[in-house]
C-alpha positions as CSV (number, residue, x, y, z in Angstrom):
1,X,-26.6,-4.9,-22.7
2,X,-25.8,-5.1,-18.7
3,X,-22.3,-5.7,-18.5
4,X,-21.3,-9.6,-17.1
5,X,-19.2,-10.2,-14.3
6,X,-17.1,-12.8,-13.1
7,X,-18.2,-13.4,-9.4
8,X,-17.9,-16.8,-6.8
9,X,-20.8,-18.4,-8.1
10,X,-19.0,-21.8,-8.2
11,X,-17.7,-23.0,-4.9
12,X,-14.2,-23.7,-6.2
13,X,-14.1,-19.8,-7.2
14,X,-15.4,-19.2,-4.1
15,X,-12.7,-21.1,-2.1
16,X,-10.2,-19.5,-3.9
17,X,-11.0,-15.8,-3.5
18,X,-11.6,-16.2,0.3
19,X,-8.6,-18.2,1.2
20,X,-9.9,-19.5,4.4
21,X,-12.1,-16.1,5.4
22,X,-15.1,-17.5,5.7
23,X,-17.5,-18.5,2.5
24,X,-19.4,-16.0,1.0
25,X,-22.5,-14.6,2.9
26,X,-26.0,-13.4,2.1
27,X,-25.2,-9.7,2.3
28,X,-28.2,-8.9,3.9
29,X,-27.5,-10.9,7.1
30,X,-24.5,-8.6,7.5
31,X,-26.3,-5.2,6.9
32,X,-25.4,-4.9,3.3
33,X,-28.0,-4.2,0.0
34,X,-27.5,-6.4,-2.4
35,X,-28.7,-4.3,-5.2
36,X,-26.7,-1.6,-3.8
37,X,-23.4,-3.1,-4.1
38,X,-23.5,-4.3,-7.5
39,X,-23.6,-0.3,-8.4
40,X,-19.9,-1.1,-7.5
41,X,-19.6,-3.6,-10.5
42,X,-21.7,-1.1,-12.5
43,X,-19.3,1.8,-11.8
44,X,-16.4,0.5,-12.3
45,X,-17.4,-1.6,-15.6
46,X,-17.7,2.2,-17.1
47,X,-13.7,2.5,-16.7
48,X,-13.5,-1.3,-18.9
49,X,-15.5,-0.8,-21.2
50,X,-14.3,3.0,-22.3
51,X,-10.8,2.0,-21.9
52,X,-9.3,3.6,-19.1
53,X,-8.7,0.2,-16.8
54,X,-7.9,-3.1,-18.2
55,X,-9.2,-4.9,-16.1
56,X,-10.4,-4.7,-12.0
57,X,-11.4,-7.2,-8.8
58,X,-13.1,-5.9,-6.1
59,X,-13.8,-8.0,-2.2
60,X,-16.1,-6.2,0.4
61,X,-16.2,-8.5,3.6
62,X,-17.9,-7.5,6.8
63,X,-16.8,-9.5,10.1
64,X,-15.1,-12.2,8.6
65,X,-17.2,-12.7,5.9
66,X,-17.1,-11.8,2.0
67,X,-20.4,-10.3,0.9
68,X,-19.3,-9.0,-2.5
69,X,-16.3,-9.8,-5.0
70,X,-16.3,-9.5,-8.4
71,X,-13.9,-9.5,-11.2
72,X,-14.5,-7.6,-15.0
73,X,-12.3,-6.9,-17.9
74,X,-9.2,-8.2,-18.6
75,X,-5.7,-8.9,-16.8
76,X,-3.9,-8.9,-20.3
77,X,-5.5,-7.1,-22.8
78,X,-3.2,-8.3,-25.6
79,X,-4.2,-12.3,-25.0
80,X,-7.7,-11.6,-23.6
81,X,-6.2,-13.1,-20.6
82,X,-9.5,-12.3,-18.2
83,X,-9.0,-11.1,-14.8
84,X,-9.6,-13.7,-12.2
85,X,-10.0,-14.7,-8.9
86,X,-6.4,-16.0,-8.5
87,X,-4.9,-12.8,-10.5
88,X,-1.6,-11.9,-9.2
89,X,-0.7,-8.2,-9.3
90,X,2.0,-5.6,-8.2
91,X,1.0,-4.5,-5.0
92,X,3.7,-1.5,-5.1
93,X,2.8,0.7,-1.5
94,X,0.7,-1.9,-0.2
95,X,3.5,-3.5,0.9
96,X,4.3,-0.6,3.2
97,X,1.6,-1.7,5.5
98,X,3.3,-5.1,5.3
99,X,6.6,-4.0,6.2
100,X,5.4,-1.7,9.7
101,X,3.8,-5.0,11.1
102,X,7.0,-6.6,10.2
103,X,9.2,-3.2,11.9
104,X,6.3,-3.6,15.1
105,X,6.8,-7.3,15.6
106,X,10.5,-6.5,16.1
107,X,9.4,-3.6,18.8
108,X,6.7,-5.9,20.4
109,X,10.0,-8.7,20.9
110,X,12.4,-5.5,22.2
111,X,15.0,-5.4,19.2
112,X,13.7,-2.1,18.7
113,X,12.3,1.3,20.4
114,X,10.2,3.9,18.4
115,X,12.5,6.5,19.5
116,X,15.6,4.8,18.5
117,X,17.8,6.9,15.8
118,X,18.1,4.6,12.6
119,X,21.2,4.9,12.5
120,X,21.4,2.0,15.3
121,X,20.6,-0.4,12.3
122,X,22.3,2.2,9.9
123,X,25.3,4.1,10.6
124,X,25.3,5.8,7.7
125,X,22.1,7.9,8.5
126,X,24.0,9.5,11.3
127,X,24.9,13.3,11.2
128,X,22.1,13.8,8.4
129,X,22.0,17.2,6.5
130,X,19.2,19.3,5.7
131,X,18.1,21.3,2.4
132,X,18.0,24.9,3.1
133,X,17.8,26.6,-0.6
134,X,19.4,26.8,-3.8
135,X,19.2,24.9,-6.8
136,X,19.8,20.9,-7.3
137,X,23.2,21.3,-8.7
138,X,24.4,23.7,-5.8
139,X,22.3,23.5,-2.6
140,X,22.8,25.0,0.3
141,X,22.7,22.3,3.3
142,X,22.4,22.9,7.8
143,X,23.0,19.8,10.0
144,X,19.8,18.1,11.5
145,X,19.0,18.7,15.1
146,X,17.3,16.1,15.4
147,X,18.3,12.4,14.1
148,X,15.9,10.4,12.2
149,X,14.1,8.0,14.8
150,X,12.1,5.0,14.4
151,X,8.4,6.8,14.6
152,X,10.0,9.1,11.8
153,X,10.2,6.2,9.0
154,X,7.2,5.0,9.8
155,X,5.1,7.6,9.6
156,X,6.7,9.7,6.7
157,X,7.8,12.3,8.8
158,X,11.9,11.2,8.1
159,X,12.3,14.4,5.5
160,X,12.9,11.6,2.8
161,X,11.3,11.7,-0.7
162,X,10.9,9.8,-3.6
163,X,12.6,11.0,-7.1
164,X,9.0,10.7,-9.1
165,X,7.2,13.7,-7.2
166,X,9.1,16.6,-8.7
167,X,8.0,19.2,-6.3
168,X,11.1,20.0,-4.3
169,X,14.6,20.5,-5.5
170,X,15.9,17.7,-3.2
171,X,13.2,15.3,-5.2
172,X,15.7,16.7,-8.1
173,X,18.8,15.5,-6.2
174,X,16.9,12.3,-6.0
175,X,16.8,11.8,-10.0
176,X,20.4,13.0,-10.1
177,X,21.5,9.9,-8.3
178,X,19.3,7.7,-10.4
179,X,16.5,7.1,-7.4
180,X,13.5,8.6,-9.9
181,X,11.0,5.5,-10.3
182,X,12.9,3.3,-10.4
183,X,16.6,2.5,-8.3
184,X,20.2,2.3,-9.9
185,X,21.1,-0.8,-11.4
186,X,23.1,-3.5,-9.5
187,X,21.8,-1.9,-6.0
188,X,20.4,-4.3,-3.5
189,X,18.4,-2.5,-0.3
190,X,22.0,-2.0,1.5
191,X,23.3,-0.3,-0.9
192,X,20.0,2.0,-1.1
193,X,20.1,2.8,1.9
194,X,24.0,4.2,2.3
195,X,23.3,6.1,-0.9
196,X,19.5,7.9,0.1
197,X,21.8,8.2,3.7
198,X,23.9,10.6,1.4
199,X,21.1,12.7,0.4
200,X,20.0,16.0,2.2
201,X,16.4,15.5,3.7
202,X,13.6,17.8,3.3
203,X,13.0,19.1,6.1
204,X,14.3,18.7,10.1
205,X,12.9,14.9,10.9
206,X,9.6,14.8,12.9
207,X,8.1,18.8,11.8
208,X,6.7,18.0,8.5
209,X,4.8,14.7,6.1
210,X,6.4,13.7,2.8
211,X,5.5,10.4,0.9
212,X,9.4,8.6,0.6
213,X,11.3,6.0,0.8
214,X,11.3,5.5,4.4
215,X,9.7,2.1,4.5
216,X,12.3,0.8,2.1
217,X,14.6,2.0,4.8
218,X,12.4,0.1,7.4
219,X,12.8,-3.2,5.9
220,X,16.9,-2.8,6.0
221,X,16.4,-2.2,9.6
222,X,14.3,-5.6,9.7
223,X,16.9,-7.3,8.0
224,X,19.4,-5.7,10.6
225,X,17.8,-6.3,13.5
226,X,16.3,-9.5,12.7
227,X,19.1,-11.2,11.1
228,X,17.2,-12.6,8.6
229,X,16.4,-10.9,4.8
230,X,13.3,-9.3,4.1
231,X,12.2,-12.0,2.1
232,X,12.6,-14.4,4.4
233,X,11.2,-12.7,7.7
234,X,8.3,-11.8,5.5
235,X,7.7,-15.5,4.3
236,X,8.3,-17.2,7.8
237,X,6.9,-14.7,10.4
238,X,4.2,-13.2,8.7
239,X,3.0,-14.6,5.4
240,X,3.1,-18.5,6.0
241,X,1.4,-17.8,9.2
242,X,-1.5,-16.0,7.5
243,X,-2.0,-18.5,4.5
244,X,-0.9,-15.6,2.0
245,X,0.1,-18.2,-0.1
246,X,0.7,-15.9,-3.3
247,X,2.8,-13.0,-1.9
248,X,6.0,-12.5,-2.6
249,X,9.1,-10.8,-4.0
250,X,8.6,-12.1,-7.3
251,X,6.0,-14.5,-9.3
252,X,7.2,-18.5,-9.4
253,X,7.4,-19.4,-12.5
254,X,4.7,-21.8,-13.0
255,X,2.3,-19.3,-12.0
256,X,2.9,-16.3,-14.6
257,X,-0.1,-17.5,-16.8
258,X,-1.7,-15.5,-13.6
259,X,0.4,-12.3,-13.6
260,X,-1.0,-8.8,-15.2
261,X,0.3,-6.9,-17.4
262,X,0.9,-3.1,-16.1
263,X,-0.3,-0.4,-17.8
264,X,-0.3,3.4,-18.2
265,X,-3.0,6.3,-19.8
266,X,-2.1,7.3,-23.4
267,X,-1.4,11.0,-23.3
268,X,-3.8,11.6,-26.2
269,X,-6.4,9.2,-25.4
270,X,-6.5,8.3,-21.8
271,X,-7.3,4.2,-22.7
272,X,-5.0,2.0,-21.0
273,X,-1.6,0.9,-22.9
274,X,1.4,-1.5,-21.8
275,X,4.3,0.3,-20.0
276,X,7.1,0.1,-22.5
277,X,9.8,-1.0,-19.5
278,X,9.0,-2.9,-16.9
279,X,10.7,-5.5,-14.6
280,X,8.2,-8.5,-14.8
281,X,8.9,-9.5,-11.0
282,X,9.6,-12.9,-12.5
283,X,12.8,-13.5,-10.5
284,X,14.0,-12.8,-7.3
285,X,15.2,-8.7,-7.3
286,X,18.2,-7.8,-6.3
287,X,16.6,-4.8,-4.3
288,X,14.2,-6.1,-1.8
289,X,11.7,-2.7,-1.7
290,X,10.0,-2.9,1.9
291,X,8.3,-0.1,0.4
292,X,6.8,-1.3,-3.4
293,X,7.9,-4.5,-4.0
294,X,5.6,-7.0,-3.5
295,X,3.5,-9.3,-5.6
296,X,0.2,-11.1,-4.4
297,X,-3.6,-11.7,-4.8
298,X,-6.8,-10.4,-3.2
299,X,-7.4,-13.2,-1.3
300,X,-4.4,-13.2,0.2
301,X,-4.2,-9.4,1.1
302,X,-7.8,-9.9,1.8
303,X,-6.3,-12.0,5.1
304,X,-3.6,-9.8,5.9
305,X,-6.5,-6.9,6.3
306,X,-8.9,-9.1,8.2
307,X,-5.8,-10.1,10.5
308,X,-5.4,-5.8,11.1
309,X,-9.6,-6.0,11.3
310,X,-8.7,-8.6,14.4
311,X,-6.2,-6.5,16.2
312,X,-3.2,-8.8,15.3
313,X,-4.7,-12.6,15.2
314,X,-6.3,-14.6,12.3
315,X,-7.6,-17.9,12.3
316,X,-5.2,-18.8,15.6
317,X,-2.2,-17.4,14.4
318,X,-1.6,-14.1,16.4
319,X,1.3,-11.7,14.4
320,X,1.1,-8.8,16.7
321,X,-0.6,-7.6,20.5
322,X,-4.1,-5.7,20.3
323,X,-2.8,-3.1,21.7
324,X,-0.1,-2.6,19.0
325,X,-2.3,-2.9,16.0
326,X,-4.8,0.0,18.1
327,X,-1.4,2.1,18.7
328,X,-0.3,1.8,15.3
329,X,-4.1,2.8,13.8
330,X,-3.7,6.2,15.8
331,X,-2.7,9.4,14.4
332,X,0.6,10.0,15.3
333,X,1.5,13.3,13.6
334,X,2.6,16.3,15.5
335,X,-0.4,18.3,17.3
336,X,-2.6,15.8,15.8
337,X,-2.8,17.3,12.3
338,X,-4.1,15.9,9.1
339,X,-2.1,15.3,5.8
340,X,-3.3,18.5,4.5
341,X,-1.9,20.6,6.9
342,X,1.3,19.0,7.5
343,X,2.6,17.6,4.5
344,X,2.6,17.3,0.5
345,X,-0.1,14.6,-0.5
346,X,-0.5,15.9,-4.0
347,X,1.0,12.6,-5.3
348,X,-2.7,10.9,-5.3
349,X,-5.8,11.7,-6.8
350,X,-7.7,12.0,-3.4
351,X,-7.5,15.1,-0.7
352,X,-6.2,14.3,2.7
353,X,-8.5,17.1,4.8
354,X,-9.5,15.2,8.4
355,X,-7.1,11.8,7.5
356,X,-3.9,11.7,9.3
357,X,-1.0,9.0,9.7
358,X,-0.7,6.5,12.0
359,X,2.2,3.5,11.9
360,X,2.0,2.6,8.4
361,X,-1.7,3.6,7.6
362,X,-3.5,6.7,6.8
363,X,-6.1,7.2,9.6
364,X,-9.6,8.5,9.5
365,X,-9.9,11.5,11.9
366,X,-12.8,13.3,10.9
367,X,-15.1,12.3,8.3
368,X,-16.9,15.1,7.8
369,X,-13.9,16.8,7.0
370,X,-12.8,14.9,4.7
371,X,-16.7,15.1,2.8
372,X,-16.3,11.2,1.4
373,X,-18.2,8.6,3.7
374,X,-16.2,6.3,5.8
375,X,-15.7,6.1,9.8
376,X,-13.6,8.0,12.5
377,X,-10.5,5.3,13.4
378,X,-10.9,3.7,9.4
379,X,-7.1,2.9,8.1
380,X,-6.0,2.2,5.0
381,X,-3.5,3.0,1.9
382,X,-2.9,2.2,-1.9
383,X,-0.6,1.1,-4.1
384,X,0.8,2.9,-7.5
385,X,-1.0,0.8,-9.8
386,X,-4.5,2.4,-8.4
387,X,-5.0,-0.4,-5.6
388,X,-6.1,0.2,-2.0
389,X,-7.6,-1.3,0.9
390,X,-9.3,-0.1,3.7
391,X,-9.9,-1.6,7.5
392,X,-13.2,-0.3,9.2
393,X,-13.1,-1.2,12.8
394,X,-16.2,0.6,13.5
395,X,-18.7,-1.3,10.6
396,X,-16.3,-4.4,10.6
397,X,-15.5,-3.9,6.8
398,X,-12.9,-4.4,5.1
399,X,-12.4,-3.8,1.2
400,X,-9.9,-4.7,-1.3
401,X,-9.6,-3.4,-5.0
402,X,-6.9,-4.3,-7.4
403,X,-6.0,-3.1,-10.7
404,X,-2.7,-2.6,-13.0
405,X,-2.7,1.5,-14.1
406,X,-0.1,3.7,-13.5
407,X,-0.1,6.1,-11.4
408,X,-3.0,6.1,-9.0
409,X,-3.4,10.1,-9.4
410,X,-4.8,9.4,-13.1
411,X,-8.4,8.6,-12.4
412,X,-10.9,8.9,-8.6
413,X,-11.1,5.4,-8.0
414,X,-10.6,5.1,-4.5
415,X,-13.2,8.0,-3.0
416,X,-15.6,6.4,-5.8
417,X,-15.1,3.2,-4.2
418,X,-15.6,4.4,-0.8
419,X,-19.0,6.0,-1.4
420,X,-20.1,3.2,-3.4
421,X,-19.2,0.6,-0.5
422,X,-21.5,2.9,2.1
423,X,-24.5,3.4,0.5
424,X,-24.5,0.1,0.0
425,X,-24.5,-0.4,4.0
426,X,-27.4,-0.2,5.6
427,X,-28.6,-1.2,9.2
């Protein structure tokens, strides 16, 4: 039996998915196969219906206009609560993206400089130390030479880290001081900060790439140099603006009837199961993560992406200069070099070969390199629950796909997705 999806066949579904994008299209006015993208559906039903995913929704839009979104399986599996439309879901590192327009609104009004040492915003980052050898317990530590700058946070290049990749001994130091996936208890994003500020780093700022928490750092410096609190510059200079009327810090409670349930891979059978601890986002955090923290729908990132797709302006309201959004969707690591040869990606289930970093983004540098079908100047990143988006400037697409499994290295969702978006492509 063909597997049945839940697409915008009624307008009211419709209205609700694109959020003020304009109302579905015929695909093939915009270049797209019809039959071709339901393969998408088709795929991904397979990862449903065997167990691995609970539950998916997918939006392909091409110049402003949606030509494929679908929804299958389930957003809870426990109460056959179906994934919708208006599903709310933890965004995790797609708020990063979120939080550099925020950091490059602040440069764009000159609060800030990308050369700027953080510790401007954040004293205590000053006089950093650096990891030479030894083991967690006893390292041996140099002083920086160089001070972590702006450019540094923002494009992973700080010599921060996260606690969860277990691939360096400082990653070790991390867990020590209770930063593994989680944060310690009682911590808001000040307090964060001072304590990662204590922390040797990695490697000398600006020589090497490592996935961190440098974008949780960024939003203190937003806070700092806006005056306002994460929350609240997010909701009033970039979020009400856009109509992203469902993102947020945590879920209101009259709308948790449309929040997912997270889930994991059994070890022994790979289906999907509940995480046995997780914080429910259903009250405002103490810890505001500029880096993972976010809540919202794909409609609503859906308009954040087609905002980036317009170099800074959606539907009148203008967030940041052309020119910035084209800066920012450069590569900006040293000599030009891709993830592969500069850093540690080996926290994802994709290869980095021809895709380097730009302000916030991964960037497309060479496709052929990278052997999975997509388009020089194409930015994009995930999210630990196996989401990701992608901006095309060159075809005018823009894709969204949202699911609840952690982490995103346990199945090749997002280079399946790519291929299955291109073939489907094609004038």
């Amino acid at each position: 039996m063909s597997p049945t999806f839940v697409g915008p066949a009624a307008g009211a579904t419709l209205a609700v998915m694109t959020n003020g994008v304009q109302q579905q299209a015929d695909p093939a006015d915009l270049g797209f196969d019809a039959d071709r993208l339901a393969r998408i559906d088709r795929h991904f039903a397979h990862y449903v219906d065997d167990g691995r995913l609970a539950g998916w929704q997918v939006a392909v839009a091409r110049r402003g206009q949606v030509v494929h979104t679908s929804t299958y399986g389930m957003a809870d599996l426990a109460t056959g609560r179906r994934f919708a439309d208006d599903t709310i879901v933890r965004m995790f590192s797609m708020t990063k993206p979120i939080t550099s327009v925020a950091v490059m609104m602040l440069v764009e009004e000159g609060l800030a400089s990308l050369k700027d040492p953080i510790s401007k915003w954040i004293p205590s980052f000053a006089g950093m130390q650096v990891y030479k050898e030894g083991a967690p317990t006893k390292p041996s530590l140099r002083p920086a030479t160089e001070p972590i700058r702006l450019w540094h946070l923002l494009t992973h290049t700080a010599g921060l880290t996260y606690g969860f990749h277990y691939t360096h001994p400082v990653d070790a130091i991390y867990r020590k001081a209770g930063f593994d996936f989680g944060i310690p208890q009682g911590l808001d994003l000040e307090a964060c900060c001072d304590r990662w500020a204590e922390l040797p780093l990695l490697f000398e700022p600006g020589t090497e790439w490592n996935y961190s928490v440098a974008v949780d750092v960024l939003g203190r410096i937003v806070e700092v140099a806006s005056g306002q609190s994460l929350d609240e510059f997010f909701a009033e200079r970039i979020f009400q603006p856009l109509g992203m009327v469902d993102t947020g810090f945590w879920v209101p409670e009259d709308q948790i009837d449309r929040f997912t349930t997270l889930y994991i891979p059994d070890p022994t059978t790979g289906s999907a199961v509940p995480i046995p601890v997780d914080r429910g986002y259903t009250k405002p955090p103490r810890m505001l993560g500029g880096g993972g923290g976010l809540v919202g729908t794909a409609a609503d990132y859906l308009r954040f992406c087609h905002m980036l797709l317009g170099r800074g302006v959606l539907d009148g309201a203008r967030i940041l200069g052309s020119r910035t959004i084209d800066y920012m969707t450069r590569n900006h690591l040293p000599g030009g070099a891709d993830l592969e040869e500069l850093g540690r990606p080996g926290f994802n289930e994709a290869e980095y070969h021809g895709i380097g970093f730009g302000l916030g983004f991964s960037i497309v540098d060479d496709p052929v390199k990278n052997k999975v079908p997509s388009s020089k100047g194409e930015f994009a990143w995930g999210g630990a629950a196996s989401t990701a988006f992608w901006v095309d400037p060159a075809e005018e697409v823009v894709v969204v796909f949202l699911t609840q499994l952690l982490p995103s290295s346990t199945h090749p969702i997002r280079p399946a997705l790519k291929q299955l978006v291109y073939q489907a492509l094609v004038d």
